[in-house]
KOLVO-759990 format. One record per residue (C-alpha): residue number from 1; x negated, y, z; residue in one letter. Coordinates in Angstrom, 2 decimals. Each point is the difference from the previous one (the first is absolute). Layout:
<recs>
rec i NUM	c1 X	c2 Y	c3 Z	aa a
...
</recs>
This chain:
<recs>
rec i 1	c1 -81.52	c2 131.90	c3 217.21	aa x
rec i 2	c1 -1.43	c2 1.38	c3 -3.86	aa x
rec i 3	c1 2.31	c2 0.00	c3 -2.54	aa x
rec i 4	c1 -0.82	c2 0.60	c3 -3.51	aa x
rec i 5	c1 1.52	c2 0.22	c3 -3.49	aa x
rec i 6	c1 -1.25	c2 -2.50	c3 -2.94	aa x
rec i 7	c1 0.44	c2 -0.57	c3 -3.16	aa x
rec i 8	c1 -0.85	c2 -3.39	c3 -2.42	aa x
rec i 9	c1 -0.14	c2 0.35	c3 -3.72	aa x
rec i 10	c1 0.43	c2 -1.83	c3 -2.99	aa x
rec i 11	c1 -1.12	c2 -4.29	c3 0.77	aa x
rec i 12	c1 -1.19	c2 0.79	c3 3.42	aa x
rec i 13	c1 3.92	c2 0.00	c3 0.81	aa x
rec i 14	c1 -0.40	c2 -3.88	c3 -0.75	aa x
rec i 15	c1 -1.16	c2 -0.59	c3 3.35	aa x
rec i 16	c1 2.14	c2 2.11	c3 2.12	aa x
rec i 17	c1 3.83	c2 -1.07	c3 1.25	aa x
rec i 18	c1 2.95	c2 0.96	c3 -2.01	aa x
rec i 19	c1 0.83	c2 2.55	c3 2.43	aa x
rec i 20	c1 -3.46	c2 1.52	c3 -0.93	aa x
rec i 21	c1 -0.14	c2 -0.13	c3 -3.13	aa x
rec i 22	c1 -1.02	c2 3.26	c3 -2.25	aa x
rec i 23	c1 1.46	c2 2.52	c3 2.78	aa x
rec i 24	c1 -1.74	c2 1.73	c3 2.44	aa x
rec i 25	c1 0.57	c2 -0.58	c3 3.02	aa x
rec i 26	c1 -0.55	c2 0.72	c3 4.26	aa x
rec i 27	c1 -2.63	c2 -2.64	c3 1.51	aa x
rec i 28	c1 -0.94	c2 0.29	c3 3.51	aa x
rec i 29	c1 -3.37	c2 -1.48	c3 1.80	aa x
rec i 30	c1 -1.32	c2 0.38	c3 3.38	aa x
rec i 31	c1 -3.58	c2 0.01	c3 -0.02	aa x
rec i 32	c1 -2.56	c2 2.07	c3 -2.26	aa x
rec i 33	c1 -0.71	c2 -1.73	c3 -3.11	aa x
rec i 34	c1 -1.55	c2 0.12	c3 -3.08	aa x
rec i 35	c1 1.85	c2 0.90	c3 -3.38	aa x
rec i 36	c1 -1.20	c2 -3.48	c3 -1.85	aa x
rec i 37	c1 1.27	c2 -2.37	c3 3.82	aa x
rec i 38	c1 3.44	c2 1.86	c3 -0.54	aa x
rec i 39	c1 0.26	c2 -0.88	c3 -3.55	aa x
rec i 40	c1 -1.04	c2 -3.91	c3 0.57	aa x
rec i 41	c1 2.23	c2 -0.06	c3 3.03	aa x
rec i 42	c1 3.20	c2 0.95	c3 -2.10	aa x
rec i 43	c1 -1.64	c2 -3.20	c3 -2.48	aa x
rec i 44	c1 -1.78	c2 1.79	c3 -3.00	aa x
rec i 45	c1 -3.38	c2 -1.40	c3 -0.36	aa x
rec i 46	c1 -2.84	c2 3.08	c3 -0.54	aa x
rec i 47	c1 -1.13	c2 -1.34	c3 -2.97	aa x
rec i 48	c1 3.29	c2 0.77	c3 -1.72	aa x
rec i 49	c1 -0.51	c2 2.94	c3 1.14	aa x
rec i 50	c1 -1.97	c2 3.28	c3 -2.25	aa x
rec i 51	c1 1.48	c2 3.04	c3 1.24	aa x
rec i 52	c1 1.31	c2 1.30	c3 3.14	aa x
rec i 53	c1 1.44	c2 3.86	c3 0.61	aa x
rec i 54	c1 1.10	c2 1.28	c3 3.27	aa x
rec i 55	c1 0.73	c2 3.33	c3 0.23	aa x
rec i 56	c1 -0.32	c2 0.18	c3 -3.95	aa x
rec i 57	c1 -3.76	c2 -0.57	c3 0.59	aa x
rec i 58	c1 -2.47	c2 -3.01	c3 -1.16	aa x
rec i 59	c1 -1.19	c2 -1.75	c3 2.94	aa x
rec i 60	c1 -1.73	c2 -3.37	c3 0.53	aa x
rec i 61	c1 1.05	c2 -3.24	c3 2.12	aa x
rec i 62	c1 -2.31	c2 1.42	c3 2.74	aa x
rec i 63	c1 2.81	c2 2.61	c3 0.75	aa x
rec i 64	c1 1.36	c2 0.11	c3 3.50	aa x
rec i 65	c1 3.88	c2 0.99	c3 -0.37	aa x
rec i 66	c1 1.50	c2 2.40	c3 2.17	aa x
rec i 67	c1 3.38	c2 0.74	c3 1.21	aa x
rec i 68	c1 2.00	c2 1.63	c3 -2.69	aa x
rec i 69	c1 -2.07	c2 -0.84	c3 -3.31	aa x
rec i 70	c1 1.82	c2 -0.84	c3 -3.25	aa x
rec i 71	c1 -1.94	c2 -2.53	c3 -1.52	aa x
rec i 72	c1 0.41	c2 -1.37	c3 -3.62	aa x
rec i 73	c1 -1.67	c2 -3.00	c3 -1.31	aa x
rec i 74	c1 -0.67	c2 -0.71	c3 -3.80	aa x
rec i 75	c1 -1.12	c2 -3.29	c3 -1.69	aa x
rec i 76	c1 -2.62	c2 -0.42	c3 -2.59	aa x
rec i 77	c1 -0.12	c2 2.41	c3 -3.01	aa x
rec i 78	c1 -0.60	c2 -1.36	c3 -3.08	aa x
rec i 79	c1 2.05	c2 2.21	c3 -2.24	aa x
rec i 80	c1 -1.07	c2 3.65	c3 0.96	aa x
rec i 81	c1 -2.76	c2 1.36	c3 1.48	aa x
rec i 82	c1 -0.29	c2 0.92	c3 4.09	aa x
rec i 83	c1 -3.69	c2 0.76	c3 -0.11	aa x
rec i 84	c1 0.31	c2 3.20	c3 1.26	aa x
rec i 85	c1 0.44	c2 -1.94	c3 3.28	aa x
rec i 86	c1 -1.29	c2 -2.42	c3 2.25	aa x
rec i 87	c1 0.37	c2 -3.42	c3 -1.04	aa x
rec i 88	c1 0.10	c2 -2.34	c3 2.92	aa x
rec i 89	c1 -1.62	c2 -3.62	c3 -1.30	aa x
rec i 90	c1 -3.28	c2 -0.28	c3 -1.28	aa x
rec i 91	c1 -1.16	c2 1.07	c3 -3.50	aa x
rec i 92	c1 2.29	c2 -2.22	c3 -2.63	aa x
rec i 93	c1 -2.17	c2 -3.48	c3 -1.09	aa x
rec i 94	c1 -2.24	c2 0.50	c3 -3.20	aa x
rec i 95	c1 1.33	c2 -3.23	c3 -1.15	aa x
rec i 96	c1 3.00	c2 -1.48	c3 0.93	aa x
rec i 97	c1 -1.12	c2 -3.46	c3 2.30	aa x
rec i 98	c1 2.61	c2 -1.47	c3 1.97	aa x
rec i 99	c1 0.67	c2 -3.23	c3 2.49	aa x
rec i 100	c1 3.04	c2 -1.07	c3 0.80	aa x
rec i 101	c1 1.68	c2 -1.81	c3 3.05	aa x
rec i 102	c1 1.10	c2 -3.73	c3 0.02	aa x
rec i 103	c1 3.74	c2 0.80	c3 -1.14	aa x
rec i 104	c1 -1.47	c2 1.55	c3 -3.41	aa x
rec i 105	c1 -1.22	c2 -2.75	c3 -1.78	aa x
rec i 106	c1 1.89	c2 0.43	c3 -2.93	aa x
rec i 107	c1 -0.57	c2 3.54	c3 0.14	aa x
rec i 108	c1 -3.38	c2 0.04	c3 -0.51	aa x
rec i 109	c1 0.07	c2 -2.80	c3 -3.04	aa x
rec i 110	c1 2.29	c2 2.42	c3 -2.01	aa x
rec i 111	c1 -2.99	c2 2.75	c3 1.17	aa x
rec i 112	c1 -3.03	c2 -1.78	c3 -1.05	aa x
rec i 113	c1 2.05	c2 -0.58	c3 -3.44	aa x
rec i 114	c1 -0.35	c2 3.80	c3 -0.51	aa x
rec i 115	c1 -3.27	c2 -0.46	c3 0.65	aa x
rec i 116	c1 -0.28	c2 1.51	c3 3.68	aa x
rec i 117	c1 -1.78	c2 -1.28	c3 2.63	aa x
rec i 118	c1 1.87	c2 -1.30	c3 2.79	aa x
rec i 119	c1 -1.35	c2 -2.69	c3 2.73	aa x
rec i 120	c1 2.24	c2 -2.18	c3 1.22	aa x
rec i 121	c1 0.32	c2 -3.39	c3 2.12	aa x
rec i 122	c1 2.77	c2 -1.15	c3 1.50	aa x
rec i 123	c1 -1.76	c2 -0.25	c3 3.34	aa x
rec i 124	c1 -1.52	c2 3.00	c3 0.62	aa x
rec i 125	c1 0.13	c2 1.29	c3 3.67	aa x
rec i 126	c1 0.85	c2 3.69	c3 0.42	aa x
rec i 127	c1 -3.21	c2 0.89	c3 1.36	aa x
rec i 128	c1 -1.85	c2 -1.11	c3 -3.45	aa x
rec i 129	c1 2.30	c2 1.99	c3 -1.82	aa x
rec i 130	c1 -0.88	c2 2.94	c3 1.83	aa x
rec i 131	c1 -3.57	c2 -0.51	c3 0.03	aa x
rec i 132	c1 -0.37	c2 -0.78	c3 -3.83	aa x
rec i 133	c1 2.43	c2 3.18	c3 -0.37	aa x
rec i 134	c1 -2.67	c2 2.14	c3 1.43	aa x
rec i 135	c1 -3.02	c2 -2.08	c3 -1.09	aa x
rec i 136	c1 1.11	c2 0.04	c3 -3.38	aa x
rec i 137	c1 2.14	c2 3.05	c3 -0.46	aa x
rec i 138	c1 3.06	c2 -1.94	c3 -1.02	aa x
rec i 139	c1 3.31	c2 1.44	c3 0.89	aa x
rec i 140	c1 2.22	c2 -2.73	c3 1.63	aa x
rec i 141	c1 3.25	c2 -1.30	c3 -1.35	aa x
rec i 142	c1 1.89	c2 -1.12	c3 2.55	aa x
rec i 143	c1 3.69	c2 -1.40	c3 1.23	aa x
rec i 144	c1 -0.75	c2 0.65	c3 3.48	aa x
rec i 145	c1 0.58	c2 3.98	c3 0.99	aa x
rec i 146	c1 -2.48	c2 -1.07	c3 3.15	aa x
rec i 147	c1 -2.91	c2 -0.17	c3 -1.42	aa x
rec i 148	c1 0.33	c2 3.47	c3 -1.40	aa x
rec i 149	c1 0.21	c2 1.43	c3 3.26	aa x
rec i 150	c1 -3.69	c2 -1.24	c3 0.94	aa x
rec i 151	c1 -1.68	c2 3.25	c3 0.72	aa x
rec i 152	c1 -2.90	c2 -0.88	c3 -2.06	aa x
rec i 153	c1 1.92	c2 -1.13	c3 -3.34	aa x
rec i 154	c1 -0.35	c2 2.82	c3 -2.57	aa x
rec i 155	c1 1.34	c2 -1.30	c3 -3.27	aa x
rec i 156	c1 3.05	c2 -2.00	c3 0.06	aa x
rec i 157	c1 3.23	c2 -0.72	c3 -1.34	aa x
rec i 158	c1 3.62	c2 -1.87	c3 1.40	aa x
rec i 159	c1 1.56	c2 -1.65	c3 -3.10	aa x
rec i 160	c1 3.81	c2 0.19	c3 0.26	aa x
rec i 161	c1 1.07	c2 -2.27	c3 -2.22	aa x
rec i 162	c1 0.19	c2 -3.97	c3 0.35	aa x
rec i 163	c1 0.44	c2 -0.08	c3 -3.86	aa x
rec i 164	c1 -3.61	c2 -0.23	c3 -1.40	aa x
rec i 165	c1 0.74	c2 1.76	c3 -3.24	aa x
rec i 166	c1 1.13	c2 3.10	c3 1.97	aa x
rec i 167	c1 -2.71	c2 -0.56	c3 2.33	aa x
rec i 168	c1 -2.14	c2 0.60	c3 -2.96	aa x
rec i 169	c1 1.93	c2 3.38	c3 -0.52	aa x
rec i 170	c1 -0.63	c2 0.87	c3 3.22	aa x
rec i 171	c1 -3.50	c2 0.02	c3 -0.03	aa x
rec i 172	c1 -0.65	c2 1.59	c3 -3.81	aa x
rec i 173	c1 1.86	c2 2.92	c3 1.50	aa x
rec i 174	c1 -1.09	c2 0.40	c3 3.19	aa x
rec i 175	c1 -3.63	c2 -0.33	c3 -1.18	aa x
rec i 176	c1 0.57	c2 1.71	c3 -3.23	aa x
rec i 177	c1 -1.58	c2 -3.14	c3 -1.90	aa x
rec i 178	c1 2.01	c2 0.21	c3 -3.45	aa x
rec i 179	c1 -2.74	c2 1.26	c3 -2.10	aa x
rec i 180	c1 -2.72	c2 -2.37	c3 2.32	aa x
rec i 181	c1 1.75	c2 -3.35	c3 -1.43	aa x
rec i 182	c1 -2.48	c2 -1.91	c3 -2.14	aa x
rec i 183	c1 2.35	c2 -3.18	c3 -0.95	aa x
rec i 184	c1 -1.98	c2 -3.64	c3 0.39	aa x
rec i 185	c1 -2.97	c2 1.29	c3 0.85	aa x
rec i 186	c1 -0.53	c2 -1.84	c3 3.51	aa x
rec i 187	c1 -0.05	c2 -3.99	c3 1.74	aa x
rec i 188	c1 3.81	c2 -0.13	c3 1.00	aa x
rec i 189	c1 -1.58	c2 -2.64	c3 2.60	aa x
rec i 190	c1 -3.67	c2 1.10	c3 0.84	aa x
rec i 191	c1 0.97	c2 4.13	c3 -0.76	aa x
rec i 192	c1 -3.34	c2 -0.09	c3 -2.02	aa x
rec i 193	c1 0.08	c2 1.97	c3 -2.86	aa x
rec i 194	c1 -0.10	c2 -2.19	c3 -3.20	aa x
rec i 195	c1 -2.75	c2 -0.28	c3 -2.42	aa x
rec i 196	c1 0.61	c2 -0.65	c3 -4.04	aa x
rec i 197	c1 -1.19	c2 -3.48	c3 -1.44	aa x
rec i 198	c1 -0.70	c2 -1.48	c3 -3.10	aa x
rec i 199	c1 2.44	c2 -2.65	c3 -1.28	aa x
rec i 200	c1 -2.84	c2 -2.42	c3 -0.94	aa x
rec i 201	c1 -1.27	c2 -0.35	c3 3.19	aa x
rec i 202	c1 3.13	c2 -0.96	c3 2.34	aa x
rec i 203	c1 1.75	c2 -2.42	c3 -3.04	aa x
rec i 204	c1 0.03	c2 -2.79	c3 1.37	aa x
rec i 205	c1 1.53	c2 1.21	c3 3.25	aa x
rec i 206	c1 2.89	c2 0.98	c3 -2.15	aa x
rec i 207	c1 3.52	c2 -1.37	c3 -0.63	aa x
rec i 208	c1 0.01	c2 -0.82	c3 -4.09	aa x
rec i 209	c1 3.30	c2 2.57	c3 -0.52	aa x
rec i 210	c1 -1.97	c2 2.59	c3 1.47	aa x
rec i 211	c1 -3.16	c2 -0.39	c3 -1.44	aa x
rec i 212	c1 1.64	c2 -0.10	c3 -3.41	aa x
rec i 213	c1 1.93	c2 2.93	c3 0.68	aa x
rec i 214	c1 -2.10	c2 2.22	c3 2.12	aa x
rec i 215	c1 -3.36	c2 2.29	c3 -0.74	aa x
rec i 216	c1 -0.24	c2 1.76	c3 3.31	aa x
rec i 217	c1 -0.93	c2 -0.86	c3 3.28	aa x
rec i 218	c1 -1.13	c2 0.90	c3 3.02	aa x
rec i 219	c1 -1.81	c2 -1.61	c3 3.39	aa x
rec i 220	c1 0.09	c2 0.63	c3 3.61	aa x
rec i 221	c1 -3.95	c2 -0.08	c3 1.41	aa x
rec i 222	c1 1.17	c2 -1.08	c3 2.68	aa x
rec i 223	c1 2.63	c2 -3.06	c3 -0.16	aa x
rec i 224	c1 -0.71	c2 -0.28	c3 -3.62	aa x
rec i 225	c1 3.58	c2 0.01	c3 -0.85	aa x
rec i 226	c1 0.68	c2 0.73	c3 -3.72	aa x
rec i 227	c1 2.51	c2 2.40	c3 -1.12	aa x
rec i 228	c1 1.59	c2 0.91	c3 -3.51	aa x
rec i 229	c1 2.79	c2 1.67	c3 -1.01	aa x
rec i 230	c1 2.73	c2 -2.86	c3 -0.10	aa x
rec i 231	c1 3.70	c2 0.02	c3 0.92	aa x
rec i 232	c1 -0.38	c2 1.31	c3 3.63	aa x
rec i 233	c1 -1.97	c2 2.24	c3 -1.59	aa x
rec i 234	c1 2.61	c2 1.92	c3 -1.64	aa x
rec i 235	c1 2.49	c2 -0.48	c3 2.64	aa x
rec i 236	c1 -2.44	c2 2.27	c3 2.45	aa x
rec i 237	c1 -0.46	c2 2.58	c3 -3.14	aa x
rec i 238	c1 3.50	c2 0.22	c3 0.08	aa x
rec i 239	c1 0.36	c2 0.63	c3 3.72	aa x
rec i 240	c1 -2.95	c2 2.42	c3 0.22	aa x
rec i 241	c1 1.74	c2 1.68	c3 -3.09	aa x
rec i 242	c1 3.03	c2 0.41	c3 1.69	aa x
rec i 243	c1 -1.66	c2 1.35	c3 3.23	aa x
rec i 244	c1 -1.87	c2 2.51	c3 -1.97	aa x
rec i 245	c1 3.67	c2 1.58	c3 -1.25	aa x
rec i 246	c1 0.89	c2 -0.36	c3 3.52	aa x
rec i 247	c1 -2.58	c2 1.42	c3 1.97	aa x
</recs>
């Protein structure tokens, strides 16, 4: 019988008991095993994973513990910088792509409002996710801490909240997104981004109140669904306002 010390910080205690919870404390195991199996046994998924120490020293999920280490376990950094050591998920995305699981519908309407691109149906099979994940470089947004555990997931985050506008929270943080939001710029249906169209030629597909009162619109290429800035329109500004003071 191994026994080690370990240590969760900062959200990674969201997925650990009470008793757990942002201490350190003794964990025993029987056979040899790697640092990144240890870590997924006590429930953390690796990809919330960017830093592990044990010993005080950087090491990566290909680690094989031994008796007696003292192992601490970071989250993502965002705020400060930890290049000095080794990182443990791939390279951050060049541009943030995401698709989210069946319980995230909402989710990823209020995303594709900020204009990011999220793909989402409300039956997609795990497997899919996974493989457009990796296909596509799209981190995964997800209410299921399983899929996260998939050894060959690399970009992926478990939304805590059931409440969609802290959902929406959630992920500007997490992905540091606050200065990536580009308001009404995407299909909220197709997640196409929207191209500008003349007034003239869309008229007659028009209520009369909003032709009379409106000068700007836009198209999705896709659907063909017409947007302008009308009453939902400035309830959204007003959310995505608030989240911005928020975030």
């Amino acid at each position: 019988m191994h026994k080690i010390q370990i240590r969760f910080y900062e959200e990674l205690n969201d997925f650990l008991p009470t008793e757990k919870k942002k201490k350190r404390f003794a964990h025993q195991f029987i056979d040899q095993t790697s640092v990144k199996d240890l870590i997924e046994s006590l429930g953390v998924p690796h990809t919330e994973v960017d830093l592990i120490l044990v010993n005080s020293k950087s090491v990566n999920f290909k680690y094989i513990i031994n008796d007696g280490d003292d192992i601490s376990v970071y989250p993502v950094f965002e705020s400060f910088d930890i290049s000095g050591v080794q990182h443990l998920r791939p390279k951050p995305l060049r541009k943030p792509k995401f698709i989210a699981d069946v319980h995230l519908g909402r989710l990823a309407r209020y995303l594709r409002v900020m204009g990011f691109d999220v793909l989402y149906k409300n039956d997609f099979e795990d497997d899919e996710i996974v493989r457009t994940s990796l296909k596509e470089r799209r981190a995964i947004l997800t209410r299921d801490r399983g899929i996260l555990k998939r050894n060959e997931v690399t970009h992926g985050y478990w939304v805590r909240s059931t409440k969609v506008e802290e959902q929406v929270e959630e992920v500007l943080k997490r992905f540091d997104l606050k200065n990536e939001i580009k308001e009404f710029s995407r299909c909220v249906e197709c997640n196409e981004p929207l191209k500008s169209i003349k007034k003239e030629t869309i008229i007659d597909q028009l209520p009369p109140k909003v032709a009379n009162l409106q000068n700007e619109f836009y198209r999705c290429p896709v659907c063909n669904k017409i947007y302008w800035k009308g009453t939902h329109h400035k309830r959204m500004l007003s959310f995505i306002t608030s989240v911005r003071e928020e975030v």
